[in-house]
C-alpha positions in Angstrom: 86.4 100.8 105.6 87.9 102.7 102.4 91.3 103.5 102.5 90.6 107.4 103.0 87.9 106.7 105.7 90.9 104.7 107.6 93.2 108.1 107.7 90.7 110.0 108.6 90.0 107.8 111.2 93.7 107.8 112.4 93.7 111.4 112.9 90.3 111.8 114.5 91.1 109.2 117.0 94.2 110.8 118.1 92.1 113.8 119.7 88.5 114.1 118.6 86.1 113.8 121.7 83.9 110.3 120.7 87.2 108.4 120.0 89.0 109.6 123.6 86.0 109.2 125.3 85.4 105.5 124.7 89.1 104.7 124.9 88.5 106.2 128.6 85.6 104.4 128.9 86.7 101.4 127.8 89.5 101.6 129.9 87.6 102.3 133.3 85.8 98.9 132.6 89.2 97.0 131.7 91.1 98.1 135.0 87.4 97.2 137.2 88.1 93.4 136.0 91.5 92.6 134.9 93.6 94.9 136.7 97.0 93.5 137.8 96.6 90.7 135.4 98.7 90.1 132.5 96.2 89.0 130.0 96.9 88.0 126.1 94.6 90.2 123.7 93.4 89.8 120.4 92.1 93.3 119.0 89.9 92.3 116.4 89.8 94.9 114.2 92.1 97.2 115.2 92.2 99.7 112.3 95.4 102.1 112.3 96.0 101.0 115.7 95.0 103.7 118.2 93.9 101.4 120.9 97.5 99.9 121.4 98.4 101.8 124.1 95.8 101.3 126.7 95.5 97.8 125.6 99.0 96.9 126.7 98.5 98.2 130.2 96.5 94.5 130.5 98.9 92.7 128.7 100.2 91.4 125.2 98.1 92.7 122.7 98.1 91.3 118.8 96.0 93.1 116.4 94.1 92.1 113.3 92.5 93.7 110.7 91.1 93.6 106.9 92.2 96.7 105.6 96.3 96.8 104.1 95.8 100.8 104.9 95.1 99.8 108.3 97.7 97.8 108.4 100.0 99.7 107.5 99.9 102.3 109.8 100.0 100.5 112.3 103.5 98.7 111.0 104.4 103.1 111.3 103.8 103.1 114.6 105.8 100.5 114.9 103.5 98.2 116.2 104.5 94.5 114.5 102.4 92.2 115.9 99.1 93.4 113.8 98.2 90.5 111.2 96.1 91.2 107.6 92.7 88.9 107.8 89.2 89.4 106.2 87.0 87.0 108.6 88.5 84.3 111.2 88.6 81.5 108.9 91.6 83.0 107.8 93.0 83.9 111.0 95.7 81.1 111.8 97.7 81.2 115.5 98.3 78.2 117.8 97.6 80.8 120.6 94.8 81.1 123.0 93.7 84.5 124.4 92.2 85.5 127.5 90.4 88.6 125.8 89.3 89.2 122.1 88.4 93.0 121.8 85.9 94.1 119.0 85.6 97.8 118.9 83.0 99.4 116.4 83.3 96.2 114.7 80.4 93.9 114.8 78.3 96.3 113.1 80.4 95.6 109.9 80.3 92.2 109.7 77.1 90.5 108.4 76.7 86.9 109.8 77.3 89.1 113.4 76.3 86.0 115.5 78.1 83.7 113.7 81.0 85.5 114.0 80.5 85.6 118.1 80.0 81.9 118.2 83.3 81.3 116.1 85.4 83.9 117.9 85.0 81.4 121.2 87.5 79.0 119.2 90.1 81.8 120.1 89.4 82.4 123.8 90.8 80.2 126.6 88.1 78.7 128.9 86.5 81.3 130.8 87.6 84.0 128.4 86.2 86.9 127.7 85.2 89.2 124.7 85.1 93.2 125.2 82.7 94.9 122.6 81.5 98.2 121.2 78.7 98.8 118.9 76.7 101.9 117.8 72.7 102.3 119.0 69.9 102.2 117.6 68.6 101.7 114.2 66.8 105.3 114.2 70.2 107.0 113.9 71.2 105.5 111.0 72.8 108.3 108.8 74.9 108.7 105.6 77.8 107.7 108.0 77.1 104.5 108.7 76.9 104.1 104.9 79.9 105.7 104.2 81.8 103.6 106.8 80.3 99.8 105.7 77.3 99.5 108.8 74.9 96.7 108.6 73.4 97.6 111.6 72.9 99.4 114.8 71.6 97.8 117.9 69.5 97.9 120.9 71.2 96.1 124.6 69.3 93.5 124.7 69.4 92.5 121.0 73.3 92.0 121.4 73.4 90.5 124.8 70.7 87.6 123.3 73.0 87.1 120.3 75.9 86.5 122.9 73.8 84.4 124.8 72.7 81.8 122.1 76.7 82.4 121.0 77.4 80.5 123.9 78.3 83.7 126.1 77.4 85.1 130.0 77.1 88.7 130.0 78.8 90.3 132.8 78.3 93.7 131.5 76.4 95.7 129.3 75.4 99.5 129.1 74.8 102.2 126.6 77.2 105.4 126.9 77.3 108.7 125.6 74.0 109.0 127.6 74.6 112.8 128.4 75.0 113.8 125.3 72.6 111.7 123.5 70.0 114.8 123.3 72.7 116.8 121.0 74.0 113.6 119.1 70.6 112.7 118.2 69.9 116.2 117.1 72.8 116.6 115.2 71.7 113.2 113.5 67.9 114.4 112.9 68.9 117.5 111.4 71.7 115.9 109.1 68.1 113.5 107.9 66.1 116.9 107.5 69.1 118.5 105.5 69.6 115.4 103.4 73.2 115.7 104.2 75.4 113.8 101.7 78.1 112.5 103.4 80.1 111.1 101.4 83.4 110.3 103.8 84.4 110.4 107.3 85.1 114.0 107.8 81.7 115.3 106.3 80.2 114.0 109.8 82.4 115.7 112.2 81.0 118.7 113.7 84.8 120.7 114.2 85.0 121.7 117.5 87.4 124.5 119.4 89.7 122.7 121.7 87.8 123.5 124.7 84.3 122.2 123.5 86.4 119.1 122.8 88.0 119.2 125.9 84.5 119.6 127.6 83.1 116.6 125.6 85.7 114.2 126.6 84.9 115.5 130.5 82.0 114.2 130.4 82.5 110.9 128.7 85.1 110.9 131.6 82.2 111.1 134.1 80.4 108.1 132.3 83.6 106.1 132.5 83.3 105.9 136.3 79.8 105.3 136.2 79.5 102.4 133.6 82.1 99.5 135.6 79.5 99.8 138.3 75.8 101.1 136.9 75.0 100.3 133.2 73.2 103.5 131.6 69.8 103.0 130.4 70.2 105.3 126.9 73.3 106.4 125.0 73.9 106.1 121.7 76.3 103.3 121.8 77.1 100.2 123.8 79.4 98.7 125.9 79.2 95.0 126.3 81.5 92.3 128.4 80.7 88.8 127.8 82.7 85.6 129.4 83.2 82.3 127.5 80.9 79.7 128.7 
């Protein structure tokens, strides 16, 4: 991700609707399964280091990412264990983690399964990996351009890559299912416009606050759902995976 799509991306994630609503979601399947445990995390990925925060409710979180931009701001947030690295060869710890998180990562990275198969060498026995992924190669836009996509997936494409990675799924499901109708339409007509979009900004639809706020309600209401029925449609997904 360019340097200017990673601060855009640290001010939408502070408030905009998508990036609260998968934190929450995200966080409702964290505390089904490793509540009261104190769990060592590798964020994989972790851009400008919004995800900190909820992370450390589970435990000791270290963060890695490609992008010096990224890094940086997390170093002014003052988070200091966040590491520079362009692929795990070059990621070098002694330490074992219990969880690696990967969120709206895969998708960048083109040898994807390889990448799950090698991640393993980081996890403890039984360990798990936490990721999210955008759906569905139909709604490829300009934005997945602009942001470095080399894919988008379907559920059962990613949990068969974990599988031959050497992975048991313990969950998968798509969210943003109730308001898949809108985000795909907002995504068609974008196509029909020929929308250039030529950075992160140009595809946010600005909101008033209480749309927003209405938005993230009902990403809320998928975030009790998901730890215990996975949604059949959304247009992302949410996948849990244990070291075999």
């Amino acid at each position: 991700m360019e340097a200017q799509s990673i601060k855009e991306y640290e001010q939408l994630e502070k408030y905009y609707w998508w990036f609260v609503g998968r934190r929450r979601i995200i966080d409702q399947v964290l505390k089904k399964y490793f509540s009261g445990q104190s769990l060592k995390i590798l964020d994989w990925g972790c851009g400008p280091g919004g995800n900190f925060n909820f992370l450390k409710k589970y435990g000791q979180v270290m963060g890695v990412d490609a992008s010096n931009e990224a890094i940086q701001s997390c170093k002014g947030k003052g988070i200091e264990d966040v590491v520079k690295a362009d692929d795990l060869s070059e990621f070098k710890t002694d330490t074992k983690f219990d969880l690696v998180t990967n969120f709206d990562v895969l998708e960048h990275i083109q040898e994807d399964e390889q990448f799950l198969s090698d991640m393993k060498n980081f996890l403890i026995p039984g360990g798990y990996a936490l990721v999210t992924i955008p759906a569905y190669k139909f709604l490829w836009s300009g934005l997945d351009d602009v942001v470095g996509h080399k894919r988008r997936y379907i559920r059962e494409e990613i949990c068969d890559k974990f599988r031959r990675s050497g992975y048991k799924i313990i969950l998968a499901s798509y969210f943003i299912f109730f308001l898949s109708p809108a985000f795909i339409l907002v995504r068609m007509f974008q196509k029909m416009m020929k929308t250039n979009i030529k950075n992160l900004n140009q595809s946010v639809i600005k909101l008033p606050k209480f749309i927003n706020r209405i938005l993230i309600w009902i990403l809320d209401l998928e975030a009790l759902i998901i730890p215990n029925f996975s949604l059949p449609f959304g247009t992302s997904i949410i996948v849990l995976a244990q070291k075999q």
